[in-house]
C-alpha positions in Angstrom: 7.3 6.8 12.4 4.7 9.1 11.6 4.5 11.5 14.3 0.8 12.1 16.5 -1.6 13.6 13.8 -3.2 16.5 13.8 -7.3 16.0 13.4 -8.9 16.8 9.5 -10.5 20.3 8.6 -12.3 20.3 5.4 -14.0 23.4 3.9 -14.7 21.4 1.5 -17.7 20.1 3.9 -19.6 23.4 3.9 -19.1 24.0 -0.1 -22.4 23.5 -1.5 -21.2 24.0 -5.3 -21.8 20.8 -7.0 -18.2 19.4 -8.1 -17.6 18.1 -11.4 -15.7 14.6 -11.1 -14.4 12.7 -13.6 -16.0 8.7 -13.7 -14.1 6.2 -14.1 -15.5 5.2 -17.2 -14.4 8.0 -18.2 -10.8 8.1 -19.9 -8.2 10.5 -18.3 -4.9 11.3 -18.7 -1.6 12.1 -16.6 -0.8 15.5 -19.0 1.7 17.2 -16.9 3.1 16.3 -13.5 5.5 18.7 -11.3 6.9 18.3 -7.9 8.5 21.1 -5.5 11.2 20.1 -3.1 11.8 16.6 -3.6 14.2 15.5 -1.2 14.4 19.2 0.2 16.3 19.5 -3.1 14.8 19.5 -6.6 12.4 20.8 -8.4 10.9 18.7 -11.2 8.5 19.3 -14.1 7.7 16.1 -16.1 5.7 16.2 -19.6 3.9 13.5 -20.9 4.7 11.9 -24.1 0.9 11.4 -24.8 0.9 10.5 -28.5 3.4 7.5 -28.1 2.2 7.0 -24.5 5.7 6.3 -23.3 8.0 8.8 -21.0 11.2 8.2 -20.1 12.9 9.8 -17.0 16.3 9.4 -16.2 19.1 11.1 -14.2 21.9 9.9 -11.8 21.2 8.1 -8.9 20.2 9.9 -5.9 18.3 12.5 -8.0 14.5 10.9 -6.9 13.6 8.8 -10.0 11.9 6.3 -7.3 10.7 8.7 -5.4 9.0 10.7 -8.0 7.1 7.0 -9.4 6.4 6.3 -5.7 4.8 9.6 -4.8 2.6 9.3 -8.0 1.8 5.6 -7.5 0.4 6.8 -3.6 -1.2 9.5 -5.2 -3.5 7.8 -7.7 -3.4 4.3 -5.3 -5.1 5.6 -2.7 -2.6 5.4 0.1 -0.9 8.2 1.5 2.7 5.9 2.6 4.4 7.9 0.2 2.9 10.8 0.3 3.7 11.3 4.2 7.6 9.8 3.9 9.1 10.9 1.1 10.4 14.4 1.6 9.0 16.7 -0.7 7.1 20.0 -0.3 4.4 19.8 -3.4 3.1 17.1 -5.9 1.0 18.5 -8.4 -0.5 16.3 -11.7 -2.1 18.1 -14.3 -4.6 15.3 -16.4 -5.3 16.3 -20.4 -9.1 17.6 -19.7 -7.8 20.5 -17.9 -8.4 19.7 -14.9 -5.8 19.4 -11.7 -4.6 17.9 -8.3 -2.4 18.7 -6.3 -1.3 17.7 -2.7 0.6 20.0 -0.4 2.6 18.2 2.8 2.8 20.5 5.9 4.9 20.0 8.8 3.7 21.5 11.6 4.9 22.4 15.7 2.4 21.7 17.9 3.5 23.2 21.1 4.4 21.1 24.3 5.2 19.7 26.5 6.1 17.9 24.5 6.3 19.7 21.7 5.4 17.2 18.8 5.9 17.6 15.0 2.6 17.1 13.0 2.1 15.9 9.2 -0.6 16.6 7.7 -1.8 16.5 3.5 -3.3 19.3 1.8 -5.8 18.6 -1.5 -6.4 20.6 -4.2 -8.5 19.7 -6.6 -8.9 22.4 -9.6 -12.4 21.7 -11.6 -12.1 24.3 -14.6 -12.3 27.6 -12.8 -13.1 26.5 -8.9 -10.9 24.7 -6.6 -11.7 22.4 -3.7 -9.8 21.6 -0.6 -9.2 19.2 1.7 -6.5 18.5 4.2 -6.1 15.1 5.6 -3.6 14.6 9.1 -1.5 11.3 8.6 -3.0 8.5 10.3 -0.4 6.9 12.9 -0.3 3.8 15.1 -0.8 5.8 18.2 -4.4 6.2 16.9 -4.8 2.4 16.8 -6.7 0.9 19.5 -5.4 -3.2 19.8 -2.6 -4.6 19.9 -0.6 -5.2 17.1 -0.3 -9.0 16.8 -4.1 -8.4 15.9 -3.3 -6.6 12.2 -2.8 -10.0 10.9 -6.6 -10.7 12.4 -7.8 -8.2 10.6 -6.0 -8.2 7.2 -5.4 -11.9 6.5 -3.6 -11.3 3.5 -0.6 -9.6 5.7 1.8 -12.2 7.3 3.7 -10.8 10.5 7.9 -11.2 10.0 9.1 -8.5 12.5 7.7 -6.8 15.7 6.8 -3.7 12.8 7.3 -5.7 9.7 4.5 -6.9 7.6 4.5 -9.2 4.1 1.7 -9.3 1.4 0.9 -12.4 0.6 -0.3 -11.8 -2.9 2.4 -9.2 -4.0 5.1 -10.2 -1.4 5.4 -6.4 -0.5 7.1 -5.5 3.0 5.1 -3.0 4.6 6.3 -1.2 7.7 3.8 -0.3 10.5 3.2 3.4 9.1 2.3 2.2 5.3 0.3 -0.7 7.2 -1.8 1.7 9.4 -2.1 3.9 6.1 -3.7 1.8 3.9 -6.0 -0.6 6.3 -6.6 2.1 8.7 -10.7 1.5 7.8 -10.3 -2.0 8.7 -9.1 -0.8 12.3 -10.5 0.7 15.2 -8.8 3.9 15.6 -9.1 7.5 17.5 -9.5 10.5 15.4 -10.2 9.0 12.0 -12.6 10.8 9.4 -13.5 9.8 6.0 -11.9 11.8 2.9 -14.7 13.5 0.7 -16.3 10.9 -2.5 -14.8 13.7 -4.9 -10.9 13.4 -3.5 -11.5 9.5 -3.6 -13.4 9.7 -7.4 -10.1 11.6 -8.7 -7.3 10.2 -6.6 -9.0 6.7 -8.3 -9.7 8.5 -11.8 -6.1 7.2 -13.2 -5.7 3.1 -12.6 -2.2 2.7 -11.4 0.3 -0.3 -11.7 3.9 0.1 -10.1 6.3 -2.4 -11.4 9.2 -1.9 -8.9 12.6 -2.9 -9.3 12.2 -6.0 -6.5 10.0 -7.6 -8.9 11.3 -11.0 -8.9 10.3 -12.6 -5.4 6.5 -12.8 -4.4 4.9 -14.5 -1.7 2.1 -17.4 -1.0 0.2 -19.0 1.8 1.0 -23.3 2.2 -2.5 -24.0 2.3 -5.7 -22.4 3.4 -4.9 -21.6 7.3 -5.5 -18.3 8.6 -2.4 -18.5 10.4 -0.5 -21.1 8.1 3.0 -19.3 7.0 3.8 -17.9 3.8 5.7 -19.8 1.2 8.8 -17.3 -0.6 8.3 -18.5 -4.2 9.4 -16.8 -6.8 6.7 -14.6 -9.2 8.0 -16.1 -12.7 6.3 -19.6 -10.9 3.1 -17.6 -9.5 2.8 -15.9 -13.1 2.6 -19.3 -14.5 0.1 -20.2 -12.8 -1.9 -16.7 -13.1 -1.8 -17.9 -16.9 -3.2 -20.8 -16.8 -6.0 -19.2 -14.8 -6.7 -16.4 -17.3 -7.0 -19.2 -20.4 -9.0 -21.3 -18.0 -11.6 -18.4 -17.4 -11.0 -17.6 -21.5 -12.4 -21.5 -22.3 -15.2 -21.4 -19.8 -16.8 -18.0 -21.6 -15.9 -19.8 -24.5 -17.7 -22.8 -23.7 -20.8 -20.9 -22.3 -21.4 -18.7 -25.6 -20.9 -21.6 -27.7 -23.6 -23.6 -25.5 -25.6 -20.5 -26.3 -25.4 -20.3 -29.6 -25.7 -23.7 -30.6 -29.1 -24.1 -28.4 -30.3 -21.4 -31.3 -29.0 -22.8 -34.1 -31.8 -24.7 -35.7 -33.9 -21.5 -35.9 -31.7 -19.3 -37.0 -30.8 -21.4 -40.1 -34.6 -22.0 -40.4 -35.3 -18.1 -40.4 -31.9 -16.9 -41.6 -32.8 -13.7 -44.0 -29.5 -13.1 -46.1 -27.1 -16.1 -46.8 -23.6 -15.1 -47.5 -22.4 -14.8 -51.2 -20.2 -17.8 -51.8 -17.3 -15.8 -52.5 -17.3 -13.9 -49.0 -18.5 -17.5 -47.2 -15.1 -19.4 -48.5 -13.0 -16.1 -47.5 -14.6 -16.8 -44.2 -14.3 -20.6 -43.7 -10.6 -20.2 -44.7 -10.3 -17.0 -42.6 -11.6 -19.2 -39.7 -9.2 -22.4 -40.0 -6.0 -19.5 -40.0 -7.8 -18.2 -36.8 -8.2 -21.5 -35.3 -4.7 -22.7 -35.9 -3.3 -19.4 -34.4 -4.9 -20.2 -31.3 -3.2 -23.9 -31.3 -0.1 -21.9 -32.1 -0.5 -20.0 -29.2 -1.8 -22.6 -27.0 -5.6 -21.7 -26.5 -6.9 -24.2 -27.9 -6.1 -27.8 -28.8 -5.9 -29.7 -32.1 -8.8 -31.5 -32.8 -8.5 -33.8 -36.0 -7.4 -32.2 -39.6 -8.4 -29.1 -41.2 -12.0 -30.2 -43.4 -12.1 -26.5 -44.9 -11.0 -27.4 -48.6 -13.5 -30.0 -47.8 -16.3 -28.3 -47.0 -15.2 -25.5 -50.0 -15.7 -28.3 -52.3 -19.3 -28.6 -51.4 -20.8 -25.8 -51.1 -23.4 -25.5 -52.9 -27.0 -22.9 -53.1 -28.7 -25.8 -50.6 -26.5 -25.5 -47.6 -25.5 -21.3 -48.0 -28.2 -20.5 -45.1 -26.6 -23.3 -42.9 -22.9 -22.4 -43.8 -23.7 -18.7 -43.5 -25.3 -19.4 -39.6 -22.0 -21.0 -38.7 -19.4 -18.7 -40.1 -21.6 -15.9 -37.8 -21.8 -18.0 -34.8 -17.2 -19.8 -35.3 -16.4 -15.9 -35.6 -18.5 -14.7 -32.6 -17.1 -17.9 -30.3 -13.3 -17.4 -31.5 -13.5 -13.6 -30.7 -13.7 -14.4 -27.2 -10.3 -15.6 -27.5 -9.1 -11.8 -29.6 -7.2 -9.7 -27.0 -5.6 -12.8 -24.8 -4.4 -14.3 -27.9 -2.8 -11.3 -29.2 -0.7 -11.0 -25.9 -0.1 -14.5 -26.0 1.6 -14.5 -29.2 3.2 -11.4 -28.6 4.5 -13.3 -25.0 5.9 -15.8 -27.0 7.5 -14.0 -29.7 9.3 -11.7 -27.7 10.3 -14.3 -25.2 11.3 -16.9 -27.4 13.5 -14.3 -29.6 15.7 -13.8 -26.7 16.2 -17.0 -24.9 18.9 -19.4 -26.2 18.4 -22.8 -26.3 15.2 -22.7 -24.3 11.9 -22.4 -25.4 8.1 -20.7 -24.1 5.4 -22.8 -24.8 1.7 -22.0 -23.2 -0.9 -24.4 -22.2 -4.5 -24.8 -19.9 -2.1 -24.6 -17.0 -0.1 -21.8 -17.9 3.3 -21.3 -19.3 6.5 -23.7 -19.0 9.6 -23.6 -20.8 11.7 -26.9 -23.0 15.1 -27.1 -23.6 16.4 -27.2 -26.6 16.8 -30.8 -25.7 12.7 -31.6 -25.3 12.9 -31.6 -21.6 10.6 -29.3 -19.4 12.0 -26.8 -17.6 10.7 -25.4 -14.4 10.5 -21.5 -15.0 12.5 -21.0 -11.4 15.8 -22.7 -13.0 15.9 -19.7 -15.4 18.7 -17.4 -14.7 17.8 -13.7 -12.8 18.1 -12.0 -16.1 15.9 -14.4 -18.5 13.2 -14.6 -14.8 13.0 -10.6 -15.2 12.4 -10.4 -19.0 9.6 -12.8 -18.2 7.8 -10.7 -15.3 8.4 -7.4 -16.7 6.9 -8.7 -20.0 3.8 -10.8 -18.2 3.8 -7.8 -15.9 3.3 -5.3 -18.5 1.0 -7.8 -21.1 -1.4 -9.0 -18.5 -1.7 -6.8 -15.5 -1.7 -3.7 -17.1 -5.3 -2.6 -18.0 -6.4 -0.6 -20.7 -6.4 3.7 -19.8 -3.9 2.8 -16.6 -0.7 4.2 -15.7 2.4 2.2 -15.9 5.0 3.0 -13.2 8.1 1.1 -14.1 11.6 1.3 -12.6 14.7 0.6 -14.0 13.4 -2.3 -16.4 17.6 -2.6 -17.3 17.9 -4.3 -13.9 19.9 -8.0 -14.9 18.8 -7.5 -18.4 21.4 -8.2 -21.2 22.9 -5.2 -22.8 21.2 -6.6 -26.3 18.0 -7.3 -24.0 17.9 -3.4 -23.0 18.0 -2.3 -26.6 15.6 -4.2 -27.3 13.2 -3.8 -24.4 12.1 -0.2 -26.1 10.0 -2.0 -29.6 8.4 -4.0 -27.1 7.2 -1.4 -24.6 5.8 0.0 -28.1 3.9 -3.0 -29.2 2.5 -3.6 -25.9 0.8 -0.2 -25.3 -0.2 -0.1 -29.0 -1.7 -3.0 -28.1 -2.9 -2.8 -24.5 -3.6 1.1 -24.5 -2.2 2.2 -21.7 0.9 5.4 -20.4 3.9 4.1 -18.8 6.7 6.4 -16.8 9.8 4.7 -17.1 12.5 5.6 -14.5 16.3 4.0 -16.1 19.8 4.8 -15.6 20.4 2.7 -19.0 20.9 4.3 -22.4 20.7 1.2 -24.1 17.1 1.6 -22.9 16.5 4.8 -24.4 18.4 3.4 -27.7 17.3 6.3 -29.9 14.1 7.4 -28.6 15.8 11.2 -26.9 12.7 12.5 -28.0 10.7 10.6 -25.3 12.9 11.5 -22.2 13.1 13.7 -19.5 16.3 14.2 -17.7 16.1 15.0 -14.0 18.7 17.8 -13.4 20.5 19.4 -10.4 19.5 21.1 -7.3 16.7 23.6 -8.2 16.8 23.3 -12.0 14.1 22.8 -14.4 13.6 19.7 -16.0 15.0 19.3 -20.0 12.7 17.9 -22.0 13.7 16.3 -25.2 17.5 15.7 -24.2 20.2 14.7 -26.8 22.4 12.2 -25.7 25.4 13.3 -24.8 28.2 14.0 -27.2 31.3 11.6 -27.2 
């Protein structure tokens, strides 16, 4: 437990110098990120890959591979769990416009009786050539004032399992009273509490984090809509199906909507459309939208609806109906692109999913995704084994909660995989931040991961030595 917290100082409050924040539309990147005395220990200095957006860290165990993704996920999360009990001295990120932050964790005496130890966080945030403090004490639950079978009061989406032991509901975390008070502490009436300054919560927020942790495979939901009502253990492969079929839900309904849109304007726009399309571009595109529509039945978006009329159509085309012709080719392509980026991780879901698994197949629907035996029957996704339920969550994990610009913490991805899995896992990470735009920081003990992508590691070495960049794999 966090020990009794020093109050904040901030000379940051009396600067009067403008500070130049990044927004968060703007795109920054993790360059560079160091950290001193990790585990009282080591000393590491991590470089980011930034061209192909994927770093690889890997060492034995014990040498902080979680840590280091944990530290950096409470950095840029907002929470300061991590940043408070893992044992480090300095955690310093460097982002690609030049800029820095850094946090400093002091330990303090405070004398007695009784003498008490005090933690408290130290900010730096470098802006080009001026720097900007801000120390922050750790918040701890002798600040709260209620009891504590009133947390769940307050944060209905925590679900009480031991005296000091809290579940998320959404992400079926378990959260220990510390990390609890840490990151709802503004929902709670508390003693000596003051707000961190807008520019340390602008950059700590700057970088959109994910952490996809080794427990990946168990989440946790409420039966039914009671306040109180106890959560239901299901597993995430089942709660990702169902995420699914949400996301292509909310994909038809825009769908729907702009095509309501657009067809309420149809008449005039063929009325006062200036420039039909030549009849060689307008057959491209009425064949170029029948291969678009059947990709989207391929993958599930859509549903068949009667036989493909193109050659049809092609066949009568003519100088009367160009204007007409042109006005729907516009208006199909403009409806259909609503469908673009979901179908391209659809397909890529699919593909890489249904490469692997034997004798099983993933098909995707309104309500989600399922799976069929090779047989035709319909297979609940919890009956898959451990290993084939985490290549589906790390893949839907990665495909459809990363966003675009984020930073992908993900540990040991080997965990259950098949040894042919892991060498493959590697092409797909590729494809899906080609795709998705986004860094990740993978932390693996497997070189089967790695495969033959040295150049993208960092090995994490002994007590007090600096980080090797660009490791060969060791000689046999």
């Amino acid at each position: 437990m966090v020990a009794t917290p020093l109050l904040m100082t901030d000379n940051a409050k009396r600067m009067s110098t403008p500070i130049r924040i990044p927004r968060r539309e703007e795109v920054v990147r993790v360059r560079e990120i160091l950290v001193k005395g990790l585990f009282a220990r080591f000393d590491y200095q991590i470089p980011m890959n930034l061209d192909e957006r994927i770093t690889i860290i890997h060492g034995p165990n014990g040498f902080g591979k979680t840590a280091l993704l944990r530290l950096i996920a409470s950095l840029f999360g907002s929470t300061n769990a991590a940043l408070l009990l893992v044992p480090y001295t300095e955690l310093k990120v460097e982002f690609d416009n030049g800029h820095s932050i850094s946090v400093v964790k002091m330990n303090t005496v405070k004398e007695g009786p009784p003498e008490r130890h005090q933690l408290s966080l130290r900010f730096t945030y470098h802006n080009g050539s001026k720097a900007h403090h801000f120390t922050l004490s750790g918040r701890s639950p002798e600040q709260l004032e209620f009891p504590l079978h009133l947390i769940g009061e307050m944060v209905p989406e925590l679900d009480r399992e031991a005296p000091e032991l809290w579940r998320h509901l959404e992400t079926g975390e378990l959260l220990s009273l510390d990390e609890v008070v840490d990151r709802y502490w503004q929902r709670f009436p508390m003693k000596g509490t003051e707000e961190p300054p807008e520019w340390l919560k602008s950059v700590r927020q700057s970088i959109p984090i994910r952490f996809i942790r080794a427990e990946r495979l168990q989440a946790a939901a409420r039966r039914g809509r009671m306040r109180h009502a106890k959560p239901s253990p299901r597993r995430a492969v089942e709660l990702y199906a169902e995420e699914l079929g949400a996301i292509i839900k909310q994909t038809l309904t825009e769908y729907a909507a702009l095509s309501q849109s657009l067809d309420r304007t149809f008449p005039a726009r063929v009325v006062t459309h200036p420039s039909p399309l030549p009849m060689e571009k307008l057959q491209t595109a009425l064949r170029d939208i029948e291969a678009k529509r059947a990709r989207l039945v391929e993958a599930g978006l859509l549903e068949q609806k009667g036989e493909d009329t193109t050659a049809q159509v092609l066949q009568h085309v003519d100088a009367t109906n160009l204007p007409v012709l042109s006005v729907y080719v516009q208006d199909t392509h403009q409806k259909l692109s609503v469908f673009d980026e979901l179908m391209a991780k659809v397909e890529l879901f699919k593909r890489s999913i249904n490469e692997r698994f034997l004798y099983k197949q993933l098909f995707v629907g309104k309500e989600g995704f399922g799976f069929m035996t090779a047989e035709g029957q319909r297979l609940n996704p919890v009956s898959l084994s451990s290993g084939e339920q985490h290549e589906v969550v790390l893949l839907y994990e990665l495909l459809f909660k990363a966003t675009k610009n984020s930073l992908i913490l993900l540990d040991e991805p080997e965990i259950s995989l098949h040894v042919a899995w892991q060498e493959q896992f590697l092409s797909d990470l590729r494809a899906i931040t080609g795709l998705s735009q986004f860094d990740a920081i993978v932390a693996t003990h497997s070189p089967q991961i790695i495969s033959d992508r040295w150049d993208l590691t960092v090995e994490l070495k002994g007590p007090r030595h600096e980080v090797l960049a660009n490791t060969a794999p060791p000689s046999k």
